[in-house]
C-alpha positions as CSV (number, residue, x, y, z in Angstrom):
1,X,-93.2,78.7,55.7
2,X,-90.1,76.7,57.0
3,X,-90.7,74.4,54.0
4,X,-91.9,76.8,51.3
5,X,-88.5,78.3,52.1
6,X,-86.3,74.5,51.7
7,X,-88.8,74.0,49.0
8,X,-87.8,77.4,46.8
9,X,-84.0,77.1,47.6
10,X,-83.8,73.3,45.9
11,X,-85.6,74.3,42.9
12,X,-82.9,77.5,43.0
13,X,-79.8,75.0,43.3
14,X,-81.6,72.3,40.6
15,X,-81.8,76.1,38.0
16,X,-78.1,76.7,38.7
17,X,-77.2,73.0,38.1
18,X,-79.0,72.8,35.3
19,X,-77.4,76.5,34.0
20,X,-74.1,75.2,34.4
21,X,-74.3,71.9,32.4
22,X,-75.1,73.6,29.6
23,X,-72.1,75.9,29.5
24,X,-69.5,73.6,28.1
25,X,-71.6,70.7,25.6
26,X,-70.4,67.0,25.8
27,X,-68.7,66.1,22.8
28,X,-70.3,63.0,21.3
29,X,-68.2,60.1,21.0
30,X,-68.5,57.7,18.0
31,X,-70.9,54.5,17.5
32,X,-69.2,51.3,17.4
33,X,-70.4,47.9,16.6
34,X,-68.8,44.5,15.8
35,X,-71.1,41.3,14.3
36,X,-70.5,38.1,13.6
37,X,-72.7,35.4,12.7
38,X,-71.4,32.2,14.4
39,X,-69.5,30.1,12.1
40,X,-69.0,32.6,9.7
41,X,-65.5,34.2,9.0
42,X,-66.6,37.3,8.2
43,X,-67.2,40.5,10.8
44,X,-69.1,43.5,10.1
45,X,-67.8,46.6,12.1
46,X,-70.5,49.1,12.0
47,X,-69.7,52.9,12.8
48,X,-71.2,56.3,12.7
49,X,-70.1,60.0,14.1
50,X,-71.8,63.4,13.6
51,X,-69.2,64.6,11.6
52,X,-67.3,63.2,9.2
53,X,-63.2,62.6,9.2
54,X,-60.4,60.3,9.7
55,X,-60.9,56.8,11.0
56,X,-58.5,54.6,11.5
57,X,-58.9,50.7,11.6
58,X,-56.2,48.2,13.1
59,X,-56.9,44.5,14.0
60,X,-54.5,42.7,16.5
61,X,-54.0,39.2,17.3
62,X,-53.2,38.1,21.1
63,X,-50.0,39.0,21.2
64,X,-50.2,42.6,19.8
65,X,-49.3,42.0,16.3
66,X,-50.9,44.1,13.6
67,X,-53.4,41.8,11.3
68,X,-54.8,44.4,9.8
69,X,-54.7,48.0,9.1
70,X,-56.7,50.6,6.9
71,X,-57.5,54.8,7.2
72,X,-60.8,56.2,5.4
73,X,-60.9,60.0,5.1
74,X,-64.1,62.1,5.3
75,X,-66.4,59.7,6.6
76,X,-69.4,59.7,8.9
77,X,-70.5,56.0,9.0
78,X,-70.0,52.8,7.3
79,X,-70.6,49.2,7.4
80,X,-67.3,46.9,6.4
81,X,-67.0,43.4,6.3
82,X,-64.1,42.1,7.6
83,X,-62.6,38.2,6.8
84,X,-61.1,36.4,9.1
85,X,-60.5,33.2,7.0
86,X,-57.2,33.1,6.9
87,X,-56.2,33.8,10.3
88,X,-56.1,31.0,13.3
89,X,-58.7,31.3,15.6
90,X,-58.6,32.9,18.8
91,X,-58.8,36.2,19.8
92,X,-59.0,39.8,18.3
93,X,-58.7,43.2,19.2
94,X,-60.3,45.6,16.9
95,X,-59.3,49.3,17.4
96,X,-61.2,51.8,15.9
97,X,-59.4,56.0,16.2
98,X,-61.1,58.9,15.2
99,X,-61.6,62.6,16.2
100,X,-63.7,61.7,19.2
101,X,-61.2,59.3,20.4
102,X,-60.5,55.1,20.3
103,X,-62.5,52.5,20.9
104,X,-61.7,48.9,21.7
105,X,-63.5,45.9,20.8
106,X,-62.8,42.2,21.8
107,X,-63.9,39.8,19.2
108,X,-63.3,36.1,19.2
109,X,-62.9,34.1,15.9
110,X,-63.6,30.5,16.2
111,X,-62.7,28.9,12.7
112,X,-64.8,26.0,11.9
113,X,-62.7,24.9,8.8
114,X,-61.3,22.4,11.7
115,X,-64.5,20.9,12.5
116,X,-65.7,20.8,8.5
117,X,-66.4,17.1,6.5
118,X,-64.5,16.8,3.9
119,X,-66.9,14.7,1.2
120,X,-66.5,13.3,-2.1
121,X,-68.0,11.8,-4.8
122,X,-65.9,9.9,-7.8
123,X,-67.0,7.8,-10.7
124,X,-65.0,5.1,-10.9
125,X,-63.3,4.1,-14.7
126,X,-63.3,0.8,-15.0
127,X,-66.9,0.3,-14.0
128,X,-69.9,1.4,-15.6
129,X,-72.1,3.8,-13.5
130,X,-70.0,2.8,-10.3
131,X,-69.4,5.7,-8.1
132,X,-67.2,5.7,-4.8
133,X,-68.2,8.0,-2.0
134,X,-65.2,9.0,0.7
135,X,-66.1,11.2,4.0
136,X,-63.3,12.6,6.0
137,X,-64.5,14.1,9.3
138,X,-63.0,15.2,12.2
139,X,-66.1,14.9,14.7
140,X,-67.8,11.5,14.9
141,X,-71.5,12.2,13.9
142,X,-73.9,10.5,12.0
143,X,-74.9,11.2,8.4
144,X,-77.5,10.1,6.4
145,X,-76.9,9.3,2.7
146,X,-79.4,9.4,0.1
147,X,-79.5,8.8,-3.7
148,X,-83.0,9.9,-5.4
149,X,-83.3,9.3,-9.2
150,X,-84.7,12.3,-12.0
151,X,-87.4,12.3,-10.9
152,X,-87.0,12.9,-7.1
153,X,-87.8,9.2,-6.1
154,X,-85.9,7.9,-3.0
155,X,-83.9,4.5,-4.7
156,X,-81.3,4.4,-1.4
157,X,-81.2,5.7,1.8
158,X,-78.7,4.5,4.7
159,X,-77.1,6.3,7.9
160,X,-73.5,5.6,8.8
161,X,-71.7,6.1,12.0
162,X,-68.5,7.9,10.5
163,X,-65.6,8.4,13.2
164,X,-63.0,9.7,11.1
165,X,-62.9,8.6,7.3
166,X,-65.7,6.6,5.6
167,X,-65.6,5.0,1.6
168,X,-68.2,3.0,0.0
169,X,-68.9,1.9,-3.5
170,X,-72.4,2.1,-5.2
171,X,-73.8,0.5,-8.0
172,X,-76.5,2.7,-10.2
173,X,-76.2,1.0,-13.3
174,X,-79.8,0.9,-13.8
175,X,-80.5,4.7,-13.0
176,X,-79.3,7.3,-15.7
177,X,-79.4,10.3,-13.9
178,X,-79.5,10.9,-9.4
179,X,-78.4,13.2,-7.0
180,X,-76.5,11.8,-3.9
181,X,-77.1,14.0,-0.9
182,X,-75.2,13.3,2.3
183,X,-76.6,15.2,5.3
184,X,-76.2,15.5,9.2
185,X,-77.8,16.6,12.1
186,X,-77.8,19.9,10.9
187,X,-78.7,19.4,7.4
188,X,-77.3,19.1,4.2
189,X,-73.9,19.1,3.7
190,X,-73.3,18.0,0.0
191,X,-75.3,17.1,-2.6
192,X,-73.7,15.4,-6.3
193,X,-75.9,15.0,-9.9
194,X,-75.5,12.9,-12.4
């Protein structure tokens, strides 16, 4: 009887708890989410609330300085891309105000414009079908050059150590029309036709 009696008073507390949680509902804060596919400059802030309004965007740097600002009206959700191209790398804070309050994100931008070949393909003038190819890169890596004639066949393949800056001359007098593709560990990273 002793524990019929605990048994019916807990279930009587767990009803009055229960009662009382649903006097005053939880209001629902917003969804926020930040994407950023790595190497790319662009960030996708994803947001939704149950009831559309006024949100308000701003994007800091490290030291507190506004980057960035922007309010939409009568919204619920959206998806908006945001570019980072032109700003160093480091990072972000992305604050997001609506009715249901603020929300902080942290996002770090690592610009790979530093870390990008810079490659080059020139006819030269005074020769005939004489083309110079120049590689700037600030990473030493290998790359593998290739010229291919119309028809897709492989006339020249070679891979070169390139530590900084690379320039060579090639001679394709014979061939009318190739594609010169330069390519690294990660694929290709130009490709010229003539």
């Amino acid at each position: 009887m002793k524990n019929i009696n605990l048994l019916l008073a807990s279930v009587l507390m767990c009803t009055l708890v229960s009662a009382r949680g649903t006097d005053k509902p939880i209001s629902e804060a917003s969804s926020v989410a930040i994407t950023n596919a790595k190497g790319s400059t662009l960030f996708k802030l994803y947001y939704k609330s149950l009831k559309p309004g006024r949100v308000q965007i701003s994007i800091t740097d490290k030291n507190g300085v506004t980057v960035f600002m922007e309010s939409l009206k009568r919204v619920d959700g959206f998806i908006r891309p945001y570019n980072f191209k032109n700003l160093p790398k480091g990072q972000y804070t992305v604050l997001i105000e609506d009715d249901s309050g603020r929300t902080v994100e942290k996002v770090e931008y690592q610009s790979d414009k530093e870390n990008e070949a810079l490659i080059h393909v020139q006819r030269l003038a005074s020769k005939e079908n004489k083309f110079l190819l120049t590689i700037a890169s600030p990473n030493e890596e290998n790359v593998s050059i290739t010229i291919h004639d119309e028809g897709g066949v492989l006339i020249h393949s070679e891979t070169q150590l390139i530590s900084s800056a690379f320039a060579q001359v090639y001679d394709l007098k014979n061939i009318k029309s190739f594609t010169i593709e330069v390519a690294n560990r990660t694929g290709v990273l130009k490709s010229f036709s003539y």
